[in-house]
N, C-alpha and C positions, 0 to 999 in steps of 0.2 A: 504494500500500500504506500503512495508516494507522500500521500497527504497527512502522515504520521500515524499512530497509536488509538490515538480516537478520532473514528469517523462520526462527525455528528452534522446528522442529515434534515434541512427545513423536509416541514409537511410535505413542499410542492415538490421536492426533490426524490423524495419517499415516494411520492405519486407518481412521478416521472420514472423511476424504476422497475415499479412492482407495474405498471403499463407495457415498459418492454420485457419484462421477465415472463409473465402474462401472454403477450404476443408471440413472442421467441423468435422474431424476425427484424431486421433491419428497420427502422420509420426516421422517417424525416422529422424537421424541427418542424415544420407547417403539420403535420401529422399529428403528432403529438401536439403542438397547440389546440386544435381542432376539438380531438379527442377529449382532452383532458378539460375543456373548454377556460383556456387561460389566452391573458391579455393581447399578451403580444410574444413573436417568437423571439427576441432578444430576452425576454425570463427565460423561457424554455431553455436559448442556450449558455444561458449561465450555470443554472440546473447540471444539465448536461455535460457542463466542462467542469463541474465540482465532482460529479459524479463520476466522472475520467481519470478526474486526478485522485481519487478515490480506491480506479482501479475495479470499480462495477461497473462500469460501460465505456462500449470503444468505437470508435469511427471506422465503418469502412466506406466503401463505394457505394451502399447501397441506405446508408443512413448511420445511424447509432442505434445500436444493439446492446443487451444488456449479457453480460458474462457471467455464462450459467453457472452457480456452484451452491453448494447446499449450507447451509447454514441458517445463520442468525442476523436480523438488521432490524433493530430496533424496534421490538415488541413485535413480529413479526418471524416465524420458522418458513424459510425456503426448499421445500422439498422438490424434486426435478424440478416443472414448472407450476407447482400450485406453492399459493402464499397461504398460509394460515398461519389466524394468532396464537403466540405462545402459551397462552392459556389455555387452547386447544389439549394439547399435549397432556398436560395434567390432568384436565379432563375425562380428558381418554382412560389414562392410566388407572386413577382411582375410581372411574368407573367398570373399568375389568376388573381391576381386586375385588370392589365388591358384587359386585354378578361373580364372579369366582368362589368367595366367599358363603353367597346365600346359595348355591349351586353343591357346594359340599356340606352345606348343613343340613337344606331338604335329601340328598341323598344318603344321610346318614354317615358321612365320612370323618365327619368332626361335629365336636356336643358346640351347641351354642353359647360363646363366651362372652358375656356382658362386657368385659373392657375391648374387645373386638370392635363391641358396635362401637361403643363409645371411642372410641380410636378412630 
C-alpha cells in the first residue's frame, strides 16, 4: 500500500469501490459519476486517485477497475465479489452454534445446560 498503514476511506470513496468490486469490470469516470449519481466527475476522480494510491484500484485502457482481493475495508468483508457487512459474519456464526446446539439437545446428544443458554 503506497498510501501508508492506514487507509482511511471518505463514504464516497467506499462507494466508489464497492461499485467497481460489485461490477468487476473496467468503468469510466463519467460511468461511475452516472451511476453513483454524484456531482461532477472531477470528485469521482479524486476518489479514484486516493483509491490508487491506496492500491484498491488501477487504470487500465478500459477505465479503472477495482483489485480483487478478499478481505476487510472498513466495516465491510470482501468475499470474491460480494461485499457484506462485518457483522454478517458473527451473525452467521452464532447463529450455527446455536441451531447446533438446540439440534443436539432435541436429539438427545447432550442434557440441556442452563449456562449454555445463558452464554
Amino acid at each position: 500500500m503506497r498510501g501508508g498503514d492506514r487507509a482511511d476511506l471518505s463514504e464516497t470513496a467506499l462507494r466508489i469501490y464497492l461499485l467497481l468490486v460489485r461490477e468487476g469490470r473496467p468503468m469510466s469516470i463519467r460511468e461511475i459519476q452516472r451511476t453513483l449519481g454524484l456531482s461532477s466527475p472531477g470528485q469521482v476522480y479524486h476518489h479514484l486517485e486516493r483509491l490508487r494510491d491506496l492500491g484498491l484500484v488501477i487504470k487500465d485502457s478500459g477505465g479503472y477497475r477495482a483489485v480483487k482481493r478478499n478481505g476487510i475495508v472498513e466495516g465491510a468483508i470482501i468475499l470474491w465479489s460480494s461485499v457484506l457487512p462485518r457483522s454478517a459474519f458473527y451473525l452467521g456464526f452464532s447463529a450455527t452454534l446455536t441451531i447446533a446446539y438446540a439440534i443436539t439437545v432435541i436429539l438427545g446428544l447432550v442434557r440441556l445446560d442452563p449456562m449454555a443458554i445463558v452464554l
